[in-house]
Every structure is written in structure tokens, then in C-alpha cells.
C-alpha positions as CSV (number, residue, x, y, z in Angstrom):
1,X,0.0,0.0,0.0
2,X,1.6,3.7,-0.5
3,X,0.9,6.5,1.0
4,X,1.2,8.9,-1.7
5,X,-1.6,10.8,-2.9
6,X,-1.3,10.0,-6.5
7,X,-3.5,11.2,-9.5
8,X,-5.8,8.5,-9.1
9,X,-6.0,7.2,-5.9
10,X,-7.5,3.9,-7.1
11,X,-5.5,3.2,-9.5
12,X,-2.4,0.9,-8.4
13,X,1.1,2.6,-10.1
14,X,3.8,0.4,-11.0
15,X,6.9,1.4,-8.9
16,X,9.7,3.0,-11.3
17,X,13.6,2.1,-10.4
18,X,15.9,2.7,-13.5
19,X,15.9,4.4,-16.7
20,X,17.6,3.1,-19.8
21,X,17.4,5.3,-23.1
22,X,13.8,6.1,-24.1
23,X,12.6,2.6,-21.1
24,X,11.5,2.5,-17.4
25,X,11.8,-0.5,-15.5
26,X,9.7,-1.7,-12.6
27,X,10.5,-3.5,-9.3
28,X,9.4,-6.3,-10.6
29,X,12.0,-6.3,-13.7
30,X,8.4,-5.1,-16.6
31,X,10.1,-2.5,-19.0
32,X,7.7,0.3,-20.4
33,X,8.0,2.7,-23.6
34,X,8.1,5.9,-21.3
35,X,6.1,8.2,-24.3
36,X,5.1,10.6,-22.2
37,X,7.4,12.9,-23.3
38,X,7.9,14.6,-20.0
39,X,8.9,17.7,-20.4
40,X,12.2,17.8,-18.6
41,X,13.6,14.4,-19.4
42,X,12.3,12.0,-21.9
43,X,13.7,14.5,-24.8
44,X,17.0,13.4,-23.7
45,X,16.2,9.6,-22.4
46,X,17.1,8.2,-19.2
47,X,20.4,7.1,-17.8
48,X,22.6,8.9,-20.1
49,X,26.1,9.2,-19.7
50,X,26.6,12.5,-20.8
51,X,23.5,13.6,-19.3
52,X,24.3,12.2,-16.1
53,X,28.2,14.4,-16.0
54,X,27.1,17.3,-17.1
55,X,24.1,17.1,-13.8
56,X,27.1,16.2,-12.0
57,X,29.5,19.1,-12.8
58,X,26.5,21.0,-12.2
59,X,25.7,20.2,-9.1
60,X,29.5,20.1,-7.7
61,X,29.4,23.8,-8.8
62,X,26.0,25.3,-8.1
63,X,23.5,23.1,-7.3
64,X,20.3,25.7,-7.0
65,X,19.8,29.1,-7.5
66,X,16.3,30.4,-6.8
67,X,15.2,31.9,-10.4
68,X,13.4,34.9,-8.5
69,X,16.1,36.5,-7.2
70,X,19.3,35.2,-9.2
71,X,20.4,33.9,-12.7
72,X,22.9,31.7,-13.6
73,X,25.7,30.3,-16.6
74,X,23.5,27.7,-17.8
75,X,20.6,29.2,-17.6
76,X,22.0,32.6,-19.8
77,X,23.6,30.3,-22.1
78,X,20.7,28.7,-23.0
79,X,18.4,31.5,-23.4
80,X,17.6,32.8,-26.8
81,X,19.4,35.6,-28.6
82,X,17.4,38.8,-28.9
């Protein structure tokens, strides 16, 4: 039983434990086509390598910045040219 307060309460959600390119796996090994396209992830697919060291530089350096009161390298460098 969990106690998280899911979407659909009666619905019973597979658990998720690793990633593997555009896959999720389950606890109990069932891999799944993840097509939801999240916004902040599936574009790039899970448990990639340079994904995963660039995060990690990231995080050794700055790992949060709240956007309300400061900016940041990444964040400038990624923003469109006016």
C-alpha cells in the first residue's frame, strides 16, 4: 500500500527504479515505452552518460539558484538571442 496521494487514488502505479534510453523499469524487472514525453527528461532519455556528467559538474558547482532572485551560466547560455 503507498501513502502517496497519486493522481488516481484507485489506480495501483507500478513502482519505477531505473531508466535506460527512451525505457522505465519496474520493481518487478516489466520495462515500459516511457512516451510521455515529459517535459524535462524523456527528450533526452534516461540514464545517459553525458546527461548524467554534465548534472554532476552542475551540481558540484551550483546546485540551485532560486530563479526569483538570481540567474545563472546555464541558464544565460541557453536562453535565446534577442
Amino acid at each position: 500500500m503507498t501513502h502517496v496521494f497519486h493522481r488516481n487514488p484507485l489506480h495501483s502505479y507500478p513502482v519505477a527504479v531505473s531508466g535506460d534510453g527512451v525505457y522505465l523499469r519496474d520493481r518487478e524487472g516489466r520495462r515500459y515505452l516511457d512516451a510521455r514525453a515529459a517535459p524535462r527528461l524523456s527528450c533526452l532519455g534516461h540514464s545517459d552518460r553525458a546527461v548524467i556528467d554534465a548534472i554532476e559538474r552542475q551540481l558540484a558547482a551550483l546546485p540551485f539558484a532560486h530563479t526569483s532572485f538570481f540567474s545563472n551560466q546555464p541558464m544565460e547560455a541557453l536562453a535565446p538571442m534577442r
